[in-house]
C-alpha positions in Angstrom: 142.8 57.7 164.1 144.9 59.8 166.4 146.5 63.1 165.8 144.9 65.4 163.1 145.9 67.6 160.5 145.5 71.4 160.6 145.2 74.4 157.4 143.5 77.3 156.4 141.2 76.9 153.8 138.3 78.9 152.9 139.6 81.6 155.3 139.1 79.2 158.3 141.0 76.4 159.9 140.1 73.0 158.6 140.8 69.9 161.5 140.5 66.4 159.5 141.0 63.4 161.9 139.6 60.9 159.2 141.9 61.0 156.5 144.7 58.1 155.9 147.6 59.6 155.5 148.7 58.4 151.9 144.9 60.6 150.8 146.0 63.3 148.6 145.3 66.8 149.0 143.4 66.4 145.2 141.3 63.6 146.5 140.4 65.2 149.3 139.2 68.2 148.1 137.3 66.3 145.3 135.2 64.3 147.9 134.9 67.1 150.2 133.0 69.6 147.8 136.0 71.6 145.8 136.0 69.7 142.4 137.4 72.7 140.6 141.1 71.2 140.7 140.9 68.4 138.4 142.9 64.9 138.2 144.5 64.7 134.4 148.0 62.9 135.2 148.0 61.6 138.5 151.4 62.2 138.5 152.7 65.7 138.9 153.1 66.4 134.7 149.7 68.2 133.3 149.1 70.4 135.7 145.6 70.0 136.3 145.4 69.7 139.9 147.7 72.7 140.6 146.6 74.5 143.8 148.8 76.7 145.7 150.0 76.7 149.3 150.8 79.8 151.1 153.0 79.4 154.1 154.9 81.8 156.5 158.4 83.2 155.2 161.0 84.3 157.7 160.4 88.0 157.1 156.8 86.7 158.3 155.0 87.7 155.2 152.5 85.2 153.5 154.7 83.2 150.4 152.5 81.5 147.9 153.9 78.5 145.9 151.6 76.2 143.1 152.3 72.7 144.0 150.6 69.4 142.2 147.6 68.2 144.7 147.8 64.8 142.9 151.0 63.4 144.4 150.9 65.7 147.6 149.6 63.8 151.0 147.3 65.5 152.9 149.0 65.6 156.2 151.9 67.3 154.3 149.9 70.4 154.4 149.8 70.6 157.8 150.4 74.1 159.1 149.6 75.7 155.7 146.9 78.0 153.7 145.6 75.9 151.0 144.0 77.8 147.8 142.0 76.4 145.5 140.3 77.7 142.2 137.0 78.1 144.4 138.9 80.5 146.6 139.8 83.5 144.3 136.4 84.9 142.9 135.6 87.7 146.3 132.4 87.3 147.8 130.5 89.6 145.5 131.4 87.0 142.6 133.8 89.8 141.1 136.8 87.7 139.3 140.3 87.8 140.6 142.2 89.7 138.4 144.0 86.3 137.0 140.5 84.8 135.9 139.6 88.3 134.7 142.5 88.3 131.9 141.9 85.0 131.2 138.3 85.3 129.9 139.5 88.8 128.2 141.7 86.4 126.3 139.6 84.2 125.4 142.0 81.8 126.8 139.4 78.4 127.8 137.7 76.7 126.0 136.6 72.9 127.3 137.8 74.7 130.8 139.0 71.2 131.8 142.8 72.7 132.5 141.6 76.1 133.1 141.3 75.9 136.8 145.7 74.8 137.4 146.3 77.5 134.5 144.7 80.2 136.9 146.1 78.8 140.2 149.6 78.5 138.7 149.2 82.1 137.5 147.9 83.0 141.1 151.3 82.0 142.4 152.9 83.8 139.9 150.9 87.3 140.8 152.0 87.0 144.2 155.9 86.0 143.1 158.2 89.5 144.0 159.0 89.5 140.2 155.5 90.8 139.6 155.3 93.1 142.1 158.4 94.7 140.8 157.2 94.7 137.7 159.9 92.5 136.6 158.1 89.7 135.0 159.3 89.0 131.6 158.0 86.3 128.9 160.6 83.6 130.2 159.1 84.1 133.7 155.5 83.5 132.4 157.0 80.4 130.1 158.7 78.8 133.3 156.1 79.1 135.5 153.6 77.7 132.9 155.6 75.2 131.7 154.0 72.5 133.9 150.1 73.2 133.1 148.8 71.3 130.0 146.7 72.7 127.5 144.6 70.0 125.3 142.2 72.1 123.6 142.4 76.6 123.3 146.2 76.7 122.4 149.0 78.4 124.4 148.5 82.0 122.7 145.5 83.8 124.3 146.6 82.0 127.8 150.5 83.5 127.5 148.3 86.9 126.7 146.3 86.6 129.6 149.2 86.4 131.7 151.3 89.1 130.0 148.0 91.1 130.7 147.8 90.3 134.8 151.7 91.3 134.7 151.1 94.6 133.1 148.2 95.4 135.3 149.3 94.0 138.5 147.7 95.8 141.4 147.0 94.2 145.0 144.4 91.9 145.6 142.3 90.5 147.8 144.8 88.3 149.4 147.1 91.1 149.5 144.8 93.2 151.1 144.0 90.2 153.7 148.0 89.1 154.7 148.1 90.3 157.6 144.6 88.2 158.8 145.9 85.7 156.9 149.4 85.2 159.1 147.9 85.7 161.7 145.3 82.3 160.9 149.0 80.4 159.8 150.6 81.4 163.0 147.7 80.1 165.0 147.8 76.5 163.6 152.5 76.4 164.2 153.3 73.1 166.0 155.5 73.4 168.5 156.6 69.8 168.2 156.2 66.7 166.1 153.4 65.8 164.2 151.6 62.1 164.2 149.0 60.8 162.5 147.6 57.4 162.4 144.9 55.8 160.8 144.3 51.6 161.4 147.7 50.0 160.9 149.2 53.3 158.8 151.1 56.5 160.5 152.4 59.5 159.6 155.1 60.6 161.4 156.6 64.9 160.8 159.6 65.5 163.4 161.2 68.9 163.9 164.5 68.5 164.4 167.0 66.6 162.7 168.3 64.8 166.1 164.3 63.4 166.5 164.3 62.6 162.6 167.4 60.4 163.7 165.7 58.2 166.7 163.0 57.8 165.0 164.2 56.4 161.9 166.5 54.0 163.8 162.8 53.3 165.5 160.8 52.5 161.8 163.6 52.0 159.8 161.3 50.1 157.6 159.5 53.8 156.9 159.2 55.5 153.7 161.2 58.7 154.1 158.9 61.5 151.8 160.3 64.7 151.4 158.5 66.2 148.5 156.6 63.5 147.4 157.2 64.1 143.2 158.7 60.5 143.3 157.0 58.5 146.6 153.5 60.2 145.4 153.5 58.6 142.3 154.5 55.2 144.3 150.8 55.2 145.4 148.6 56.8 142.8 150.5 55.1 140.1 151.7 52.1 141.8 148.8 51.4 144.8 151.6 50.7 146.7 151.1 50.3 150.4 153.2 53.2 152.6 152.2 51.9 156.2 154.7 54.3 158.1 156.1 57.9 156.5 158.0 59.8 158.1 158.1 63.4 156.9 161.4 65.6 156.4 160.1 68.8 155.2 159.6 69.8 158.8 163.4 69.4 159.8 164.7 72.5 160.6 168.1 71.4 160.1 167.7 69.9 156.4 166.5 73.3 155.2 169.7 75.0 155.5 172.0 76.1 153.1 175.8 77.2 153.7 177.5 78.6 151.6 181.2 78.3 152.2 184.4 79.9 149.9 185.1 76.7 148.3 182.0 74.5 148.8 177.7 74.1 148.9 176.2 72.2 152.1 172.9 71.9 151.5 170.1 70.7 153.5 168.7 67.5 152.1 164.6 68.6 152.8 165.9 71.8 151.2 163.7 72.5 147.5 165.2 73.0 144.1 163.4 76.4 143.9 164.8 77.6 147.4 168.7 76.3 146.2 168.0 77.9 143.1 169.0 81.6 144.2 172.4 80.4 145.4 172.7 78.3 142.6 172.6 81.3 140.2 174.8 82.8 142.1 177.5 80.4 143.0 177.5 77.5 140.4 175.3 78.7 137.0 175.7 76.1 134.8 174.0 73.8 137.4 171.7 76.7 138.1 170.9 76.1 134.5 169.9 72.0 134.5 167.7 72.7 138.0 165.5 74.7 135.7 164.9 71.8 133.6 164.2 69.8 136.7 160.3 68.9 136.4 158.1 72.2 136.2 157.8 74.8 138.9 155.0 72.9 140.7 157.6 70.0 140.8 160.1 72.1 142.0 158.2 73.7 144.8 157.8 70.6 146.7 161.1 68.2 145.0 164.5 68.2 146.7 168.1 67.4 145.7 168.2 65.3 148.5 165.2 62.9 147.7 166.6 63.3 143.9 169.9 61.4 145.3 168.5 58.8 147.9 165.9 58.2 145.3 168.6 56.7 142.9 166.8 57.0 139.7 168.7 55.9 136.7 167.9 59.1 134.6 167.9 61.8 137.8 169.1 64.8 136.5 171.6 66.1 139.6 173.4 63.4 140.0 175.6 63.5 137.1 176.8 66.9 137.8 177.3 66.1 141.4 179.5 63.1 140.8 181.5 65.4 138.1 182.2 68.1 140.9 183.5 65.1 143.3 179.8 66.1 145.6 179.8 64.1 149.1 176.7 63.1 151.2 176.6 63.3 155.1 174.8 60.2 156.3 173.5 60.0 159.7 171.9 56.8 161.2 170.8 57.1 165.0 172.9 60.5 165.4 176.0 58.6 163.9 177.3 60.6 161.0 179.7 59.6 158.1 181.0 61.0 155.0 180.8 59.5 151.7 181.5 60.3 148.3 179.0 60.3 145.9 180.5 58.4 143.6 180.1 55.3 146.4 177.2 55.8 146.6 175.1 53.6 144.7 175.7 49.3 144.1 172.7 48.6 141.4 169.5 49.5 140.2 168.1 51.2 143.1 170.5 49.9 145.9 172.7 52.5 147.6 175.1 52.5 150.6 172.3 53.0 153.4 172.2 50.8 156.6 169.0 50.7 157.9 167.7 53.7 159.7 170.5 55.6 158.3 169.4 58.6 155.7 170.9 61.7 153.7 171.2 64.5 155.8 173.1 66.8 153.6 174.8 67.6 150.2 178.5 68.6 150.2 179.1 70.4 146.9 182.9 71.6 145.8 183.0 74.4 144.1 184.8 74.7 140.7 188.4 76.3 141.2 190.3 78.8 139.5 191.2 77.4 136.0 188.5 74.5 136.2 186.0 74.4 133.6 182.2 73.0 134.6 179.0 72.4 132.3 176.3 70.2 132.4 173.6 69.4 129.8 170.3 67.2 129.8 169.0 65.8 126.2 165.3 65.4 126.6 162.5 65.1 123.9 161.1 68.5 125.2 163.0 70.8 126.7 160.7 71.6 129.5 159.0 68.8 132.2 160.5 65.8 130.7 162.8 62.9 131.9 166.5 63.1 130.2 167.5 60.2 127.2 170.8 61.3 128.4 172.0 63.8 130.9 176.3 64.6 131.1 178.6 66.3 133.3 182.4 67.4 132.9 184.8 69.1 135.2 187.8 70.1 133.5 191.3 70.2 135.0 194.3 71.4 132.7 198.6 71.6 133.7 200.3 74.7 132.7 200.8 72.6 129.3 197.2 72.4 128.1 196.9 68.7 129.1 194.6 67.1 131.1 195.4 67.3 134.7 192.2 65.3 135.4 188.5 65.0 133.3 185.4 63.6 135.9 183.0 63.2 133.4 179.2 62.3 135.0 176.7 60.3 133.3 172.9 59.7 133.4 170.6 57.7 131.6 173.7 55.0 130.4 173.2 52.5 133.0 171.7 51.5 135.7 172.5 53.9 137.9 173.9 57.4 137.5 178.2 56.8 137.5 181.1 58.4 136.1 182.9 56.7 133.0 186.4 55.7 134.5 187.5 54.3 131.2 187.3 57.7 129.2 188.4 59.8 132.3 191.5 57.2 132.1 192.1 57.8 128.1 192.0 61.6 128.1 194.4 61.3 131.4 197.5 63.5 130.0 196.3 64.0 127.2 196.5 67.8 125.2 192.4 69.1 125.7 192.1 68.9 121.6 189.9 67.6 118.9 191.9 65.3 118.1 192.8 63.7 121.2 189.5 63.6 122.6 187.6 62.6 119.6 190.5 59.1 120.0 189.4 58.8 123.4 185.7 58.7 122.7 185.2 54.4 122.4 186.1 54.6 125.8 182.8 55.3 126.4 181.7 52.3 124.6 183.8 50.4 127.6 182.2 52.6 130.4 178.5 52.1 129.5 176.2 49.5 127.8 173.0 51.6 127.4 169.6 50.5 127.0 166.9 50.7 124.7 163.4 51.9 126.1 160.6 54.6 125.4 162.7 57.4 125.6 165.6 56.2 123.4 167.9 53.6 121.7 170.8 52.2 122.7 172.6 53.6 119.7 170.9 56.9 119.9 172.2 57.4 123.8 175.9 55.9 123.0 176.1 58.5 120.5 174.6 61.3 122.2 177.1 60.7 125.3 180.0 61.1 122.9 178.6 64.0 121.2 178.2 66.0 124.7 181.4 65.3 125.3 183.0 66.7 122.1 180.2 69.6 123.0 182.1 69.8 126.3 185.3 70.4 124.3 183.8 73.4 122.2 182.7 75.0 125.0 185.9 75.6 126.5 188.0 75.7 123.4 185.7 77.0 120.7 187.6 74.8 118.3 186.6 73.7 115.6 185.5 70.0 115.2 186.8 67.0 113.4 184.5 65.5 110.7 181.7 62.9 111.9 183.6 60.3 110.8 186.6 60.6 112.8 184.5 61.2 115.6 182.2 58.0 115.2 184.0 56.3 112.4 
């Protein structure tokens, strides 16, 4: 093995050299003496494994984020503090204050989940919210929404952390920050990282013109951003990934501009870092990236690897294609521009030429007099994958009629797509009950769902139709026609 990978861990810098670079962080620390953070999943959904990374922010403080050590690869840490459950308790065996509340509150019982409850609630200690003293009962709900409880019940653990909030005072780590940068800005690359290990390698470029020659290089490589989807490829899978380049690195794919009429974001950038400006700039998308996986998920997931990905059932993609979104594509420096909506051919088949990748997201912004929403339909509403996930952007004349309906779909075929058909009935048509609820067996032409764990075929046909006519009462608040002569 060449090249090695550097953290912070146990307040020192760790060096492994002997790690392939597929190991994850959780099996790591399990076979090197830190088997507090269990394996329940495997797959980024229970929460088990939650540690938390701490890295530098540009304001050079330390910024703690809970992140799923089952799906994450250890070389992906590089440059980072890693905390564990073992780290918190100070040398004297006092409790950090999280593990404090939590045995005031009675809140573990078997213990098996106990350990990613208290890391997860770490994270959310150190989040500005709580040192504000903003942190309300939605906060606590978010941030816990990706730990799983099997045995003491969600009460005494929401009290626990309604308790740390109300009591928040500095700790340890607090105390520490400035030791602790210090450690972080000791182990900063100046250039690329590379690991190899026998016949696998692990590649982490800097800058998005290196990203580019070395893709056109390996462009057999597994591109990993976040690893939520590509983890899961081997823990799940035991797929092979014998060359990965990383993107998280890329300066370039972590920004975001925002422009008077359009997004550009960065396609390493994380859903919890586009979050702000989503809430600030398009809401109602702001809204579905919140249902997006858990916070764990969204620490480390991207919108870009959500679109190259291609899933069927990813949730951005049916609100990008309704907004008219466009990828930049770059393949050896090379860029070009396509619409998202040509995008994808089949069942996990998109437009990339070898070598080529998503460098950023081109969002429009809705104009004056459009009308946007997006909704997912889930069998939980938190950390689940959609049945059925919808998009509309709305354009009306000076007549009330339909100047032009994109209406995005996920979950309806086999791959995310817009439904020409219905966009082509309701063209000219007056934006009422009536008219719509004529244009809804359209869909039927537009989409032949299918039937699998999560839903029927019937169940998702009707549902599309039903978001739609929920589509119409949000921007109308009209009433609706009966059930019949919506459905028949």
């Amino acid at each position: 093995m060449t090249g090695s990978v550097r953290f912070v861990l146990g307040g020192r810098v760790v060096e492994v050299r002997d790690a392939d670079p597929t190991t994850t962080v959780l099996n790591w620390l399990r076979a090197n003496g830190r088997p507090g953070s269990k394996e329940g999943c495997a797959e980024g959904d229970c929460g088990a494994c939650t540690v938390v990374l701490g890295d530098l922010a540009p304001d050079g403080r330390v910024r703690y984020r809970a992140v799923n050590a089952c799906i994450l690869f250890l070389p992906m840490i590089d440059g980072k503090l890693l905390l564990t459950v073992e780290d918190l308790a100070g040398e004297d065996g006092d409790l950090h204050p999280v593990q404090a509340a939590m045995v005031d509150k009675h809140a573990s019982q078997c213990g098996f989940c106990t350990p990613g409850f208290v890391m997860a609630l770490f994270a959310l200690h150190h989040d500005q919210r709580a040192a504000d003293g903003g942190l309300t009962d939605g906060a606590i709900h978010d941030v816990l929404a990706g730990n799983l409880c099997r045995c003491t019940g969600y009460r005494p653990i929401l009290d626990a952390a309604r308790t740390m909030a109300a009591e928040r005072s500095d700790d340890r780590f607090d105390r520490a920050e400035e030791g602790i940068a210090t450690l972080l800005r000791s182990i900063q690359r100046d250039g690329a990282l590379t690991v190899t290990h026998g016949a696998a390698s692990f590649h982490a470029p800097r800058g998005v013109d290196e990203l580019a020659a070395l893709f056109a290089a390996h462009s057999n490589a597994t591109l990993v951003a976040g690893a939520t989807d590509v983890g899961l490829w081997v823990t799940k899978q035991g797929r092979s990934l014998p060359t990965l380049i990383h993107l998280a690195q890329v300066r370039e794919l972590h920004r975001i501009d925002e422009g008077a009429d359009a997004l550009e974001i960065g396609a390493a950038v994380t859903y919890t870092d586009l979050l702000p400006v989503l809430e600030r700039r398009l809401p109602e998308l702001a809204a579905l990236v919140t249902r997006i996986g858990a916070a764990q998920v969204r620490n480390s997931g991207t919108l870009g690897g959500n679109i190259a990905n291609g899933s069927p059932i990813g949730d951005s993609m049916p609100a990008l294609l309704a907004l008219g979104a466009a990828l930049v594509l770059n393949r050896g420096g090379v860029r070009r521009e396509l619409p998202l909506d040509r995008f994808y051919h089949g069942y996990r088949k998109n437009d990339l030429k070898p070598g080529e990748f998503v460098e950023r997201i081109r969002i429009p912004l809705p104009r004056q007099g459009q009308r946007f929403a997006t909704w997912k339909v889930s069998k939980r509403r938190d950390q689940d994958i959609s049945a059925v996930c919808a998009a509309f952007l709305l354009t009306l004349d000076g007549a009330g009629r339909v100047a032009e309906l994109r209406a995005g779909y996920g979950g309806m075929a086999a791959t995310p797509a817009r439904a020409p058909a219905l966009e082509a009935a309701l063209a000219g048509q007056p934006w009422m009950a009536d008219a719509v609820a004529a244009a809804l067996p359209a869909l039927d032409q537009d989409f032949r769902p299918m039937t699998d764990m999560r839903a029927g075929d019937r169940y998702r046909a009707l549902v599309a139709k039903n978001l739609l006519m929920r589509f119409l009462l949000h921007t109308t608040g009209a009433d609706m026609p009966s059930l019949e002569a919506v459905h028949g």
